[in-house]
C-alpha positions as CSV (number, residue, x, y, z in Angstrom):
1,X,0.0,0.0,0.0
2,X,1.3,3.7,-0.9
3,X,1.6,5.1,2.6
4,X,1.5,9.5,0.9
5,X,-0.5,11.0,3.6
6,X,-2.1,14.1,2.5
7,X,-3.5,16.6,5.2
8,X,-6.4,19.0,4.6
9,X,-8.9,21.7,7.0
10,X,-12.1,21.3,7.8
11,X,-13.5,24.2,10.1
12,X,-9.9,24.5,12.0
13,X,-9.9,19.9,12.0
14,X,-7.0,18.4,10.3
15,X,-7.7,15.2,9.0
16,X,-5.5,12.5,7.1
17,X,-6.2,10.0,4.3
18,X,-3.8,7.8,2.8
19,X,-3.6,6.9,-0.9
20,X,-4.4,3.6,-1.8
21,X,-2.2,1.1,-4.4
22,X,-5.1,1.5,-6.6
23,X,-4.6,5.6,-6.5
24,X,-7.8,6.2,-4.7
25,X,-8.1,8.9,-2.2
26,X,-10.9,8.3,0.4
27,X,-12.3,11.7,1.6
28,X,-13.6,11.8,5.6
29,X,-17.2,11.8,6.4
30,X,-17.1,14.5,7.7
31,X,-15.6,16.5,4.4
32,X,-17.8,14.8,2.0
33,X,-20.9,16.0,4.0
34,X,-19.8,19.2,4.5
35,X,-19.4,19.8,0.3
36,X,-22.2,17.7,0.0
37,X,-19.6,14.8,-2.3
38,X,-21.9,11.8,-2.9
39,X,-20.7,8.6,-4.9
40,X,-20.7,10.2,-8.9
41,X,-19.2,13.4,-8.4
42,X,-16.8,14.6,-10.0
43,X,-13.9,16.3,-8.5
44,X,-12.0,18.6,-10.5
45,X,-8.2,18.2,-9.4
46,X,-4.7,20.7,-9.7
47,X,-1.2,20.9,-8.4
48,X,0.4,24.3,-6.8
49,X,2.7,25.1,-5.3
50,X,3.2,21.3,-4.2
51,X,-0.6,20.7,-3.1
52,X,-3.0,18.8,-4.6
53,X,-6.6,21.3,-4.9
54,X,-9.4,20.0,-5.6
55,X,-13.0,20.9,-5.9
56,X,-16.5,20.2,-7.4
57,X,-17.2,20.6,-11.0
58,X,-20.4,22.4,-11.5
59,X,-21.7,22.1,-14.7
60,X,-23.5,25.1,-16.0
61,X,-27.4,25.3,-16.1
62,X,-28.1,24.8,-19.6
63,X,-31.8,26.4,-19.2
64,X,-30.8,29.1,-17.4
65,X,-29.4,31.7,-20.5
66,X,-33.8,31.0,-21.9
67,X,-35.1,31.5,-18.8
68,X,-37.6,34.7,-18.5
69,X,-37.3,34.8,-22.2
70,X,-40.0,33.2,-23.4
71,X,-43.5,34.7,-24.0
72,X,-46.8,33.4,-23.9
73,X,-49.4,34.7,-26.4
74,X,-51.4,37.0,-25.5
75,X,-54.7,36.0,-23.2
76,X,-52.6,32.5,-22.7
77,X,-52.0,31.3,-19.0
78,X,-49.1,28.7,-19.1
79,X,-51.3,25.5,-18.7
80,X,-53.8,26.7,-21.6
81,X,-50.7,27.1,-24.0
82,X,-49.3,23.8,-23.2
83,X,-52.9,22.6,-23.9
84,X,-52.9,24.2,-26.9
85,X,-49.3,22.9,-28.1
86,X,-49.5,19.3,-26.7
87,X,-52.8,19.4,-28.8
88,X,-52.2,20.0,-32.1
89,X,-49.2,18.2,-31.4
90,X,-50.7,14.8,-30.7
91,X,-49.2,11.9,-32.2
């Protein structure tokens, strides 16, 4: 087993994790819940300075440059124009 021990703060707590032979890094509890990491995320990673950083990868909203820029026609509410569509869209 690799026996690199890497140290990192949490709220003033150092904590240590060792690197397995397989390369992977298991992240305390208490980090994980605290950056909310659940099984599937993915962890961007960089080297300074001789420290390994590493943080969430957020991917962008892809809705969220069209949101607010749609318009209904006029008299429409949301649920009538959805009606509307869905309906003369029917397959």
């Amino acid at each position: 087993m690799l026996a690199k021990t890497f140290n990192y703060d949490v709220a003033s707590t150092k904590m240590n994790t060792v690197i397995q032979d397989d390369g992977a890094i298991k992240i305390p509890a208490e980090v994980r819940q605290k950056l909310d990491l659940r099984a599937g995320t993915i962890l961007e990673l960089t080297v300074e300075g001789g420290s390994l950083l590493a943080w969430k990868k957020v991917e962008p909203d892809a809705f969220e440059k069209w949101r607010g820029r749609g318009h209904l026609p006029a008299g429409l509410t949301t649920d009538e124009y959805l009606r509307m569509v869905r309906d003369d869209n029917s397959r």
